[in-house]
C-alpha positions as CSV (number, residue, x, y, z in Angstrom):
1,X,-24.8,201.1,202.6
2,X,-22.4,201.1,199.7
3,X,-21.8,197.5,200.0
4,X,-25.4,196.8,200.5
5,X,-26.4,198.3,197.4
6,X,-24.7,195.8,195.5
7,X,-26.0,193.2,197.0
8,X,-23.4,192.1,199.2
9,X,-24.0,190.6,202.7
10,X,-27.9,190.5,201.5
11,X,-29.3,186.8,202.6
12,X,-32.7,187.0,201.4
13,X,-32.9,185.7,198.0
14,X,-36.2,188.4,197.4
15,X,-34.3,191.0,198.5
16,X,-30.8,190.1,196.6
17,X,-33.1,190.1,193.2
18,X,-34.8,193.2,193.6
19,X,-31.2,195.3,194.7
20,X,-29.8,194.3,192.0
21,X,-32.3,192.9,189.4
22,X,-34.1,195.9,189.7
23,X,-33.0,198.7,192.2
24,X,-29.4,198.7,190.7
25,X,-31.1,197.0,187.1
26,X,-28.1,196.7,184.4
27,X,-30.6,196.5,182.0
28,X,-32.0,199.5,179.6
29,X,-36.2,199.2,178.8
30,X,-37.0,200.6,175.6
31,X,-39.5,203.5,177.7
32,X,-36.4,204.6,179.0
33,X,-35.5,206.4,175.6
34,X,-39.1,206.9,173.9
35,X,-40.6,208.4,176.6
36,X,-38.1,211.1,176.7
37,X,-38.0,211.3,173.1
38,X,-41.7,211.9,173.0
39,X,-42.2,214.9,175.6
40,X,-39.8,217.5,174.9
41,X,-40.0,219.2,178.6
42,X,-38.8,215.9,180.0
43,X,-34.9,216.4,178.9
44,X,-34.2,219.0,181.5
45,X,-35.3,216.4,184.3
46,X,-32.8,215.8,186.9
47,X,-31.2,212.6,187.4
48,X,-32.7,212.0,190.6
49,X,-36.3,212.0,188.4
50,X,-34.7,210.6,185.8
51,X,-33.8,207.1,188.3
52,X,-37.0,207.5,189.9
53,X,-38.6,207.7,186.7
54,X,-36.8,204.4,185.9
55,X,-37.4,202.9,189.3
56,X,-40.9,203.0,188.7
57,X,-40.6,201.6,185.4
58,X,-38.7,198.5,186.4
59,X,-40.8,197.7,189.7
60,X,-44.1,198.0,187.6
61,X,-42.2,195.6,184.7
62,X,-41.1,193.0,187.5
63,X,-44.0,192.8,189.9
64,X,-46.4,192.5,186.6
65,X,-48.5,195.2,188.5
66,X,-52.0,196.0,187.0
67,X,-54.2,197.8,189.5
68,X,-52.3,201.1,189.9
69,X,-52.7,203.5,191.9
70,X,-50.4,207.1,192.6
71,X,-51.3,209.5,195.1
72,X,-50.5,213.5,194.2
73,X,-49.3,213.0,191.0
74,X,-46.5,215.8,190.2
75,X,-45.8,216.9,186.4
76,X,-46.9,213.7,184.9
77,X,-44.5,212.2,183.3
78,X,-43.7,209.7,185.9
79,X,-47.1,208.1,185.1
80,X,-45.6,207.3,181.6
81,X,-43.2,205.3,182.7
82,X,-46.0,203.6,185.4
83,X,-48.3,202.7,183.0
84,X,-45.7,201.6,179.8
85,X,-44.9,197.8,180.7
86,X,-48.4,196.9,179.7
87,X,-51.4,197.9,178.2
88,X,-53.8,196.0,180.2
89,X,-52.4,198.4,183.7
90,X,-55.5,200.0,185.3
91,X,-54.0,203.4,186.5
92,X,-55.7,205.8,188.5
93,X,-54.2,209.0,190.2
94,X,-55.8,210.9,193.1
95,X,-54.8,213.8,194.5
96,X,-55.8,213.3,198.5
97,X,-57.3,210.3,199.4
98,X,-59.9,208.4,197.4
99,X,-63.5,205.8,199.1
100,X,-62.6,203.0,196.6
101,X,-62.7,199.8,198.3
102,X,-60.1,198.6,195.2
103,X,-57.2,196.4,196.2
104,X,-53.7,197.9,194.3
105,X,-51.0,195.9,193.4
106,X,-49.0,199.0,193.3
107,X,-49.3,202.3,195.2
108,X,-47.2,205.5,193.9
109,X,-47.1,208.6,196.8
110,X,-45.5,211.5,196.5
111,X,-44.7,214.1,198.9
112,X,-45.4,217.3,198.9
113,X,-44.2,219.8,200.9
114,X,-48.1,219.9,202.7
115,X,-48.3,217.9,205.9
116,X,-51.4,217.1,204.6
117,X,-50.7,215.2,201.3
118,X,-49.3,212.2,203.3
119,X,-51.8,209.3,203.5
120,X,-52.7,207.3,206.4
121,X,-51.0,203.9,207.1
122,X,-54.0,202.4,207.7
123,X,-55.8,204.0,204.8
124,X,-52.7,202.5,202.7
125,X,-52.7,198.9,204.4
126,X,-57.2,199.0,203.5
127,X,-56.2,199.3,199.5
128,X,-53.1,197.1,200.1
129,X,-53.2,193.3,199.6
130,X,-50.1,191.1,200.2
131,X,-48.7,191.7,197.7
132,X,-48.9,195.1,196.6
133,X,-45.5,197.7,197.0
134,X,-45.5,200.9,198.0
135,X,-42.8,203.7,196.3
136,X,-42.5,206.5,198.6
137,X,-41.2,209.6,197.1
138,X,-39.2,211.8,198.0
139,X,-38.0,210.3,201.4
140,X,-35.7,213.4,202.7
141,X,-38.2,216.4,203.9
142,X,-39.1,216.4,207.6
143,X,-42.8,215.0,207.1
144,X,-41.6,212.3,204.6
145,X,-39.2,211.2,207.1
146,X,-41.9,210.7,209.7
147,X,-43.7,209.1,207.5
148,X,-41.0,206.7,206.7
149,X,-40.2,206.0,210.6
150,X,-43.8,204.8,211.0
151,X,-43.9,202.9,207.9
152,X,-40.6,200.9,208.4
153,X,-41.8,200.2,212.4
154,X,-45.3,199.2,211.1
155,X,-46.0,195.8,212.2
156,X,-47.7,195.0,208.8
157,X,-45.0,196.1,206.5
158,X,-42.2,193.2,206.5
159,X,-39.2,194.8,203.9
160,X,-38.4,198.2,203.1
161,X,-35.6,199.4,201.1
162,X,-34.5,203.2,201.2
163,X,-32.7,204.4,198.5
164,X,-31.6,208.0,199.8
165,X,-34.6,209.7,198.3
166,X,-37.0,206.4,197.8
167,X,-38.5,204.2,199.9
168,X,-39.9,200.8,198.6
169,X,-42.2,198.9,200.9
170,X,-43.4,195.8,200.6
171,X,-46.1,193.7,203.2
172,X,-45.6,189.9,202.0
173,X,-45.8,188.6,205.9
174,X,-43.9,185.3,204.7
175,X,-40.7,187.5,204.8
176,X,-38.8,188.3,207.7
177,X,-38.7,192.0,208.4
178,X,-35.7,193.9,207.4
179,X,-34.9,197.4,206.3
180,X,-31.7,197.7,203.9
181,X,-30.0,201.1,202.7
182,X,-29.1,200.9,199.1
């Protein structure tokens, strides 16, 4: 894992740029300090939100993502740093799961402790388009890690990265399927 992370040993050029062009990004964003300056409550965050928070930033910025979608949004600010790399992003959270027939380019899900806020694969794939990514979070209760099993054996999703408490999954079938610990 440790020497993964870095990218060492990583082949796939896709997968070499995102570890460490994005996942292990040595560059600062600008939303990374005015979003904390601007809510208050945010400086007590811990720094596992705190890198998600950034994670999301940074995939969002790369993939030029505009339709947005995050299912069970938590406190908020997490959609600031979604929605900051551009104004023309078309956010929408739902808490459960929504009848729109609109493709994402980006899904956000988070967790809850409820069985019941996890989201079908299949409803996921039906909203999904090639290439859309998915940013599971938190990966480390016992129904998130079921979740994650089934996702990284899906025959549709092609490369996955875990990040201890974040899964990133992306479906582009012109990649070879692989699953890499960073």
């Amino acid at each position: 894992r440790k020497k993964q992370s870095k990218g060492h040993g990583i082949h796939s050029p896709f997968a070499f740029d995102i570890i460490t062009n994005v996942l292990n990004g040595p560059y600062s964003y600008y939303a990374f300090t005015d979003i904390p300056e601007s809510f208050p409550y945010s400086k007590g965050e811990s720094k596992k939100t705190k890198k998600f928070n950034h994670l999301s930033f940074r995939l969002v910025n790369h993939f030029k993502a505009i339709n947005i979608l995050e299912v069970n949004p938590k406190n908020g600010l997490n959609t600031f740093y979604i929605k900051s790399p551009s104004s023309k992003i078309n956010y929408k959270s739902i808490s459960g799961i929504s009848t729109s027939k609109l493709r994402y380019d980006a899904i956000f899900i988070n967790i809850n402790e409820d069985k019941d806020s996890i989201p079908s694969i299949e409803w996921l794939l039906d909203i999904s388009h090639e290439n859309t990514f998915w940013v599971i979070n938190p990966i480390n209760t016992k129904h998130s890690k079921q979740f994650c099993q089934l996702i990284v054996n899906h025959e549709s999703v092609t490369t996955t990265f875990d990040t201890n408490n974040t899964l990133v999954v992306f479906l582009r079938q012109s990649y070879h399927k692989q699953h890499y610990f960073v």
